[in-house]
C-alpha positions as CSV (number, residue, x, y, z in Angstrom):
1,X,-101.7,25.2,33.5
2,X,-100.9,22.0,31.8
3,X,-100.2,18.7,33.9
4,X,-96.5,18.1,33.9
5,X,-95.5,14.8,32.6
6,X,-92.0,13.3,33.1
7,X,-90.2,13.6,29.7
8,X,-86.6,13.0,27.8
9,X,-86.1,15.5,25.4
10,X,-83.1,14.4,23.1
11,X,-81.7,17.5,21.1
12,X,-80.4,17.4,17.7
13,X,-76.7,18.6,17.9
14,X,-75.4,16.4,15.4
15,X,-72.5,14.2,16.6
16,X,-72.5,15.1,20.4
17,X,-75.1,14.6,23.0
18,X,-77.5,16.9,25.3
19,X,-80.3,15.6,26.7
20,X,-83.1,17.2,28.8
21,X,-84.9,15.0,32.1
22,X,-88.0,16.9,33.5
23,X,-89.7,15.3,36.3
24,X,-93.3,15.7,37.0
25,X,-92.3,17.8,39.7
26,X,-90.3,19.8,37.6
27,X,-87.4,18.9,38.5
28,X,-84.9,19.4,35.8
29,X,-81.9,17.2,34.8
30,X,-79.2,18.0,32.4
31,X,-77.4,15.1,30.7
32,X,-74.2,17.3,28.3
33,X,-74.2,20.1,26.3
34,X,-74.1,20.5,22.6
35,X,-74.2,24.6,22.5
36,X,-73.3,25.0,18.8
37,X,-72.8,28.6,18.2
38,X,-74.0,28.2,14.6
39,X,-77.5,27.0,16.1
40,X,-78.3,30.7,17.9
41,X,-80.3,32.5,15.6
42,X,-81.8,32.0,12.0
43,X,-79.1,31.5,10.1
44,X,-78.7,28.3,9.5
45,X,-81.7,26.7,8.7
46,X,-80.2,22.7,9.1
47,X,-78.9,23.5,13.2
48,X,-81.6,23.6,15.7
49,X,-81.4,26.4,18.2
50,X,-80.6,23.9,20.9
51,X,-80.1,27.3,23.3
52,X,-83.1,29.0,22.7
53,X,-85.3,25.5,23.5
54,X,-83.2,24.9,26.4
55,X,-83.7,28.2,27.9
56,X,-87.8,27.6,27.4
57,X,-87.7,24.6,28.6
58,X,-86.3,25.6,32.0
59,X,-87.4,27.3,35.4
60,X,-86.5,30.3,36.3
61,X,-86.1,32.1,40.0
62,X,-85.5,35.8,39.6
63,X,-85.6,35.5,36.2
64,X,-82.6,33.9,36.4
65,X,-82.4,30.5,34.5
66,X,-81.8,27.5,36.4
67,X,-81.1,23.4,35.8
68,X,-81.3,21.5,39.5
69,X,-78.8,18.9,37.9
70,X,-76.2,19.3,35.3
71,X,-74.5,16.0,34.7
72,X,-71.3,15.9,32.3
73,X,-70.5,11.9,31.2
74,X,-67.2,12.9,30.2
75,X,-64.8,16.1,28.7
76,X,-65.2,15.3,24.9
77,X,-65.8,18.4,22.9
78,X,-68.8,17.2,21.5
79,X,-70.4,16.2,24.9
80,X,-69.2,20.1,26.8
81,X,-69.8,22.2,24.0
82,X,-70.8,25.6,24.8
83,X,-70.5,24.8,28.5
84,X,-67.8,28.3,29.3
85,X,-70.4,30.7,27.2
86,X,-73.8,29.3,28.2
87,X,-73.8,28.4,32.1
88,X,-72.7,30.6,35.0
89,X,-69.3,29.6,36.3
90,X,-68.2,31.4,40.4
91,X,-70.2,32.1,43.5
92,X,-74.2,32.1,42.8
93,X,-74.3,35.5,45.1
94,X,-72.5,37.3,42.5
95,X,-74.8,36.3,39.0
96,X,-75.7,40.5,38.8
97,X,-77.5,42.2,35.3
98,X,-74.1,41.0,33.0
99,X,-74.5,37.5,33.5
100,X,-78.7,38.0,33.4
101,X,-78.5,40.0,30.1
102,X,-76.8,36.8,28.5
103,X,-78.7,34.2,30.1
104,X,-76.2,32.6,31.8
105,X,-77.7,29.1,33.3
106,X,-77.3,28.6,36.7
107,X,-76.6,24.7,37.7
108,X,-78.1,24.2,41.0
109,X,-75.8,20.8,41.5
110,X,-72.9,19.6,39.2
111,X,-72.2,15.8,39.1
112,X,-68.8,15.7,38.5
113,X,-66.3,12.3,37.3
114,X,-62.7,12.6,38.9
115,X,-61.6,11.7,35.1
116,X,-62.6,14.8,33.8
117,X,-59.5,16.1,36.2
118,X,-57.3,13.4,34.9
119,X,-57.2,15.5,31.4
120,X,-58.2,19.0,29.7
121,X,-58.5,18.8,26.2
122,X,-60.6,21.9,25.7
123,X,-61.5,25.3,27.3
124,X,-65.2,23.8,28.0
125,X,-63.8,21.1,29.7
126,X,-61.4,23.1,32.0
127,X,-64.4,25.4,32.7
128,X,-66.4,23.0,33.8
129,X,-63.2,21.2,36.0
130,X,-62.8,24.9,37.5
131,X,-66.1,25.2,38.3
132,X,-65.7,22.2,39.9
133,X,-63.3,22.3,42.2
134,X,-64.3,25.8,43.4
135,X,-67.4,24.2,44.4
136,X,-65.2,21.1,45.9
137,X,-63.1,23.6,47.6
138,X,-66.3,24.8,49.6
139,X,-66.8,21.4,50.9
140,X,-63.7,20.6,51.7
141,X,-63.5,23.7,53.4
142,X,-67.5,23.6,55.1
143,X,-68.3,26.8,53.8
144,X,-71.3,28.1,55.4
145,X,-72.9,28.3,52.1
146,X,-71.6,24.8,50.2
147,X,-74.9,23.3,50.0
148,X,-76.4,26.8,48.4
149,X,-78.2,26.1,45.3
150,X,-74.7,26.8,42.8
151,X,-72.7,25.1,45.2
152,X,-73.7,21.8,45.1
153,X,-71.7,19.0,43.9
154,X,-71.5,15.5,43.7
155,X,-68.6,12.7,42.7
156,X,-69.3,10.2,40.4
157,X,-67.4,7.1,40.5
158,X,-63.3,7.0,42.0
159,X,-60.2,9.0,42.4
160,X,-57.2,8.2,40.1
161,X,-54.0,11.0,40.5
162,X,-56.7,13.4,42.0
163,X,-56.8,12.8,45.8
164,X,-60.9,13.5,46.8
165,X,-61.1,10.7,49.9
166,X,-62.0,13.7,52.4
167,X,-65.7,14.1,50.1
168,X,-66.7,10.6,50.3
169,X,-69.7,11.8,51.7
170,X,-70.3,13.5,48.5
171,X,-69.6,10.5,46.3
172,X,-72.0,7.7,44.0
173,X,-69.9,4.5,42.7
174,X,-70.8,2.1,40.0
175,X,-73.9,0.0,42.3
176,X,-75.4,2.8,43.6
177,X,-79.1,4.1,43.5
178,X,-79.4,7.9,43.9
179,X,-82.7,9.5,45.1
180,X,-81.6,12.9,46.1
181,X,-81.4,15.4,43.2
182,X,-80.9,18.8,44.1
183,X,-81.2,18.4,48.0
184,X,-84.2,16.5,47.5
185,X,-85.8,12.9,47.9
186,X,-87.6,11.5,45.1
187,X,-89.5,8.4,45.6
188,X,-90.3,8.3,41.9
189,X,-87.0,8.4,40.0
190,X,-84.0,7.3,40.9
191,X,-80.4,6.5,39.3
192,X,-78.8,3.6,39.2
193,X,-74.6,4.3,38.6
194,X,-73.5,1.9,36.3
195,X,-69.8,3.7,35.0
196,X,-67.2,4.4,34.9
197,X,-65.0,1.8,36.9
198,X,-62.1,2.2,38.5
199,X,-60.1,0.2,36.2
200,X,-60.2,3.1,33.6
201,X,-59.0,4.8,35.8
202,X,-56.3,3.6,36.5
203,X,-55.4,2.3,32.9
204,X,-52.3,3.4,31.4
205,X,-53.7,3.8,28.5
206,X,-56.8,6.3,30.2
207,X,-59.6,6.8,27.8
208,X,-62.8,9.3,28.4
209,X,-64.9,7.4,26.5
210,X,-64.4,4.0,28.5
211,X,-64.7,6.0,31.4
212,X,-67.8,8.0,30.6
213,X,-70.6,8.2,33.3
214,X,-73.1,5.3,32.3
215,X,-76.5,5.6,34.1
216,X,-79.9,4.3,34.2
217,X,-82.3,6.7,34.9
218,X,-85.7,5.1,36.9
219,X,-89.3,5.7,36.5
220,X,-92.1,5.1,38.5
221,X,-95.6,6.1,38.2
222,X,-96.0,6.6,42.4
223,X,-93.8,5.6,45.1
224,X,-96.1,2.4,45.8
225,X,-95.9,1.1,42.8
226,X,-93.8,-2.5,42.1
227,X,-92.5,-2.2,38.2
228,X,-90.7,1.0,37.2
229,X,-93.4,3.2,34.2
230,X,-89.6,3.7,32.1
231,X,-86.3,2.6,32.4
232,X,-83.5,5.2,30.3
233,X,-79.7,4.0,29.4
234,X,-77.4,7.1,29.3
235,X,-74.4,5.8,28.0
236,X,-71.8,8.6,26.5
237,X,-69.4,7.4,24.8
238,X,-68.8,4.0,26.3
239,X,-67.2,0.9,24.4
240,X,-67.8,-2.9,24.3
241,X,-65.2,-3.1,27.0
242,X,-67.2,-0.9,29.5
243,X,-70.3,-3.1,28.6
244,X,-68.6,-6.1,29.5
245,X,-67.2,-5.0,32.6
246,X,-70.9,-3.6,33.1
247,X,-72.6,-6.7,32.6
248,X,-70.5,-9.0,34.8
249,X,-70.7,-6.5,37.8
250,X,-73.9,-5.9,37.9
251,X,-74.9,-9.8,37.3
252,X,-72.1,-10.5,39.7
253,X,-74.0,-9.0,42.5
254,X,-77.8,-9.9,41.1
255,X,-78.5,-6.1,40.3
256,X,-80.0,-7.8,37.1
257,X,-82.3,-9.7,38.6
258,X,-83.1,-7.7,41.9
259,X,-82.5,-4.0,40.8
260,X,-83.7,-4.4,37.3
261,X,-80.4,-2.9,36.2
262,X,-80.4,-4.1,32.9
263,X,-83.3,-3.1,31.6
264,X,-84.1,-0.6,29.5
265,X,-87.4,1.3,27.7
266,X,-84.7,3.9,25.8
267,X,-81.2,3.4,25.1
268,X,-79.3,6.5,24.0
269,X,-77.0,4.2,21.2
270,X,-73.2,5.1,22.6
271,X,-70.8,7.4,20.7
272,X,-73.2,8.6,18.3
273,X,-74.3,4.9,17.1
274,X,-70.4,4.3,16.5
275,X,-69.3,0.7,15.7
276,X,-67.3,0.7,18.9
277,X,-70.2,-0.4,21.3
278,X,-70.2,-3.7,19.5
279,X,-66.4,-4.4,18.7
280,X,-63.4,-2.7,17.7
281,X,-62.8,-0.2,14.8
282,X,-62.5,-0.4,12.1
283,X,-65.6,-2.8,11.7
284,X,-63.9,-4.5,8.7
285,X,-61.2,-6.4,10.8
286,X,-64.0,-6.9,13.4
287,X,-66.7,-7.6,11.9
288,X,-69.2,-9.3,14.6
289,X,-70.5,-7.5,17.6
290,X,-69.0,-9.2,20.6
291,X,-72.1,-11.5,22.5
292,X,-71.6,-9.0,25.9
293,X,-73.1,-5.7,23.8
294,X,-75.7,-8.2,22.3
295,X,-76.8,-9.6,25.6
296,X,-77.2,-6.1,26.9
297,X,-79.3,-4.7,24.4
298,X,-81.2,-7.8,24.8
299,X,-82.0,-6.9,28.1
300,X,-85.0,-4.4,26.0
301,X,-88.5,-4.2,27.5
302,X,-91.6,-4.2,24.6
303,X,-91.5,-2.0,22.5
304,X,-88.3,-0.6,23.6
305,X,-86.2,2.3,21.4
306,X,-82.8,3.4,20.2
307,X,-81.7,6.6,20.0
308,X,-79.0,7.8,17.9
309,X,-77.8,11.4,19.1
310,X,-75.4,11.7,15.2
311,X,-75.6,13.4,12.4
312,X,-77.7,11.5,9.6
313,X,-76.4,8.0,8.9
314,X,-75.3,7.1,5.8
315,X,-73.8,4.2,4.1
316,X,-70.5,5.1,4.2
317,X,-67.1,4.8,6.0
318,X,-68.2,7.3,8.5
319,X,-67.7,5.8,12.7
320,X,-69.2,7.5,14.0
321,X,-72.4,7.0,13.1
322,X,-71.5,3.4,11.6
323,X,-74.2,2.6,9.2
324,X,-73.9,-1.4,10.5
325,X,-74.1,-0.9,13.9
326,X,-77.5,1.4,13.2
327,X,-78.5,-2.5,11.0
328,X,-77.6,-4.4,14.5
329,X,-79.5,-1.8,16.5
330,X,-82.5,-2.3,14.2
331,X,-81.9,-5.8,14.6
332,X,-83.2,-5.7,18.0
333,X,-85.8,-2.9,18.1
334,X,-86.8,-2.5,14.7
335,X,-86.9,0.2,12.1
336,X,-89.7,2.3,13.5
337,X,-88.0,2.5,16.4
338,X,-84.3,3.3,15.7
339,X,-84.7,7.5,15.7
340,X,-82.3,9.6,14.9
341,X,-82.1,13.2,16.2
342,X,-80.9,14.5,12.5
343,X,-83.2,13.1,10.4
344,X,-86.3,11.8,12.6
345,X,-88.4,14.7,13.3
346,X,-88.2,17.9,11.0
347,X,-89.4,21.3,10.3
348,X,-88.1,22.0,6.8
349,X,-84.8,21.0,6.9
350,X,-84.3,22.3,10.3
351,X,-84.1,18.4,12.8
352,X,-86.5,19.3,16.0
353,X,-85.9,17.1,19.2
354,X,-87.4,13.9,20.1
355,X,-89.0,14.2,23.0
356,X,-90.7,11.0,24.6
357,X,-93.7,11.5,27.7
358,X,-93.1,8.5,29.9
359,X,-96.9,7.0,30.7
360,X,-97.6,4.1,32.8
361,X,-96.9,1.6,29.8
362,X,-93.8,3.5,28.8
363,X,-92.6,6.1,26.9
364,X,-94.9,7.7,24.3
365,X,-93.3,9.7,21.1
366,X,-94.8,13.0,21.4
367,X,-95.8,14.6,18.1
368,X,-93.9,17.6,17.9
369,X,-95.2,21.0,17.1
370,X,-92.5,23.8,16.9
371,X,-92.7,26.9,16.4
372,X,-89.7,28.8,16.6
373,X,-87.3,28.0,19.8
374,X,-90.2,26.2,22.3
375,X,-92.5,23.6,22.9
376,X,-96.1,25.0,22.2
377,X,-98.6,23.4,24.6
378,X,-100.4,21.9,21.8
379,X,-97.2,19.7,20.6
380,X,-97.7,17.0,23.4
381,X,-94.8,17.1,24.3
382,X,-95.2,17.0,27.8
383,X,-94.1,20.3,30.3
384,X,-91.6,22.5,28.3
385,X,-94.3,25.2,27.7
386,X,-95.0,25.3,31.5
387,X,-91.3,25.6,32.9
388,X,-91.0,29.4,32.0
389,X,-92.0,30.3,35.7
390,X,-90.4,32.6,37.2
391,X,-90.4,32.0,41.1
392,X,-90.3,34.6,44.0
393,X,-87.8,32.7,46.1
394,X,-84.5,34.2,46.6
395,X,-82.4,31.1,47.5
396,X,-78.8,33.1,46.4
């Protein structure tokens, strides 16, 4: 069997996000879900089967499918698509043949924002708030079985309307480091919280996309070693205004300097490479990105890349993508490495993933070999051929 590698795998969903963390450990990480119906199956050659990777690209226990962390950055449509038809919703012990004949995905542990229960704008979004607060409930309640594998929850950043104070203990705020994924220490990745503040929250004027979850996943080659191998920017759909307020916290307490916090190897471009991360929009009555989103992506290791998770960019009217803030991205990486996941790798006209293996200098671009909905061993693309294991365990 292959030597698993940590990778990012970035799907191609057009404008929306989903993005796939495997540690070398296999440990799997879930950033959003794009689940286009139009992708399952042949019949549209220009949409990815995003489900049919994902499902490959995953361990199983009792043939039953299984992510250890599911992590939603915020309710948008485009960022919970798919979430109600394609992952298992109620009490693990009760996942029977119906919900194995679909494939339903089991998430080990939810990270869940108290914003997402400040608004429902769509059915995948109140799925996913239901889901949470049945697993909430269990805490809350110290069920027996609340730290099952399907129970397992954590908060991620403050309460606004909704009243959660009794589950601090479950809690991560903008400053922290997480370790534990999945009831388990890792002493080579780690998070660092960066969003969303509790001045979004409390805005009268509440926004999901200032108040996405913004995170920095943390590489390190072993647990001894100084300097982290790869340093990720997960940023949903944050603004300029989130990336000020991010910028003066963490230099405020010297997270910059002493946590590396700033730094970054890959930077998933916000909002689908919209204008907003620089200024306001429309770009033509603000035409100059505002100097806090230019000194963050300054804040770029060699060699470092942008990631556009949009639909091709074009020069056009379109926000988002913004076809000028993909010039100011390019601006500070370069054109070989600004990728976007419509047009950067293809088979046909079918856009494949872009899946990076994270070495000790960095992140490497694997070449990618597809051949139908998975990873073949030969793409280098790290350990999605691997993960179709199916354990003996029987954790529900």
């Amino acid at each position: 069997m292959a030597v698993v590698k940590n990778s990012i795998k970035v799907y191609p969903v057009g404008n929306g996000d989903q993005t796939l963390i495997t540690l070398s450990d296999e440990t799997t990480l879930l950033v959003d879900c794009n689940i286009r119906e139009g992708c399952k199956g042949d019949d549209n050659k220009e949409m990815y089967d995003v489900h049919k990777d994902l499902l490959s690209s995953i361990k199983r226990r009792n043939k039953i499918p299984f992510v250890d962390v599911f992590i939603l950055t915020h309710g948008d449509q485009d960022h919970c698509r798919g979430f109600k038809a394609n992952f298992y919703q109620g009490d693990p012990k009760n996942y029977g043949e119906k919900h194995l004949k679909e494939e339903l995905i089991i998430m080990d542990t939810m990270w869940f924002s108290p914003m997402i229960a400040e608004q429902y704008t769509n059915d995948d979004e109140d799925a996913h708030q239901c889901e949470a607060e049945r697993r909430l409930k269990m805490h809350r309640e110290k069920h027996a079985e609340k730290d099952n594998p399907g129970n397992r929850i954590k908060i991620i950043g403050y309460d606004s309307n909704k009243d959660y104070k009794d589950l601090n203990h479950l809690r991560a705020v903008p400053g922290d480091i997480v370790s534990r994924f999945n009831d388990k220490d890792h002493d080579t990745f780690s998070i660092f919280i960066h969003a969303p503040f509790k001045i979004h929250l409390d805005s009268n004027e509440k926004d999901k996309n200032s108040a996405s979850i913004v995170f920095q996943a943390r590489f390190k080659e072993s647990s001894t070693s100084k300097d982290f191998s790869c340093l990720v920017f997960f940023t949903g759909d944050s603004d300029y205004t989130t990336w000020e307020t991010i910028l003066k916290r963490t230099k405020r307490f010297k997270n910059d300097v002493n946590k590396k916090a700033l730094n970054w190897d890959i930077f998933i471009a916000p909002h689908h490479c919209s204008w907003t991360f620089f200024n306001q929009h429309p770009q033509e009555d603000n035409p100059e990105p505002v100097a806090t989103s230019l000194e963050a992506l300054s804040f770029k290791n060699k060699g470092a890349k942008v990631v556009a998770s949009s639909k091709k960019i074009k020069n056009n009217t379109d926000n988002p993508p913004h076809h000028k803030a993909k010039a100011e991205y390019v601006k500070v990486v370069g054109e070989s490495n600004f990728l976007n996941t419509s047009t950067n790798d293809m088979d046909g006209d079918t856009p494949q993933p872009i899946i990076f293996v994270l070495t000790p200098n960095g992140p490497t671009k694997s070449p990618n070999s597809k051949i139908g909905g998975a990873l073949t061993s030969g793409g280098g693309g790290g350990a999605a051929s691997t993960f179709i294991k199916q354990g003996s365990q029987n954790v529900f």
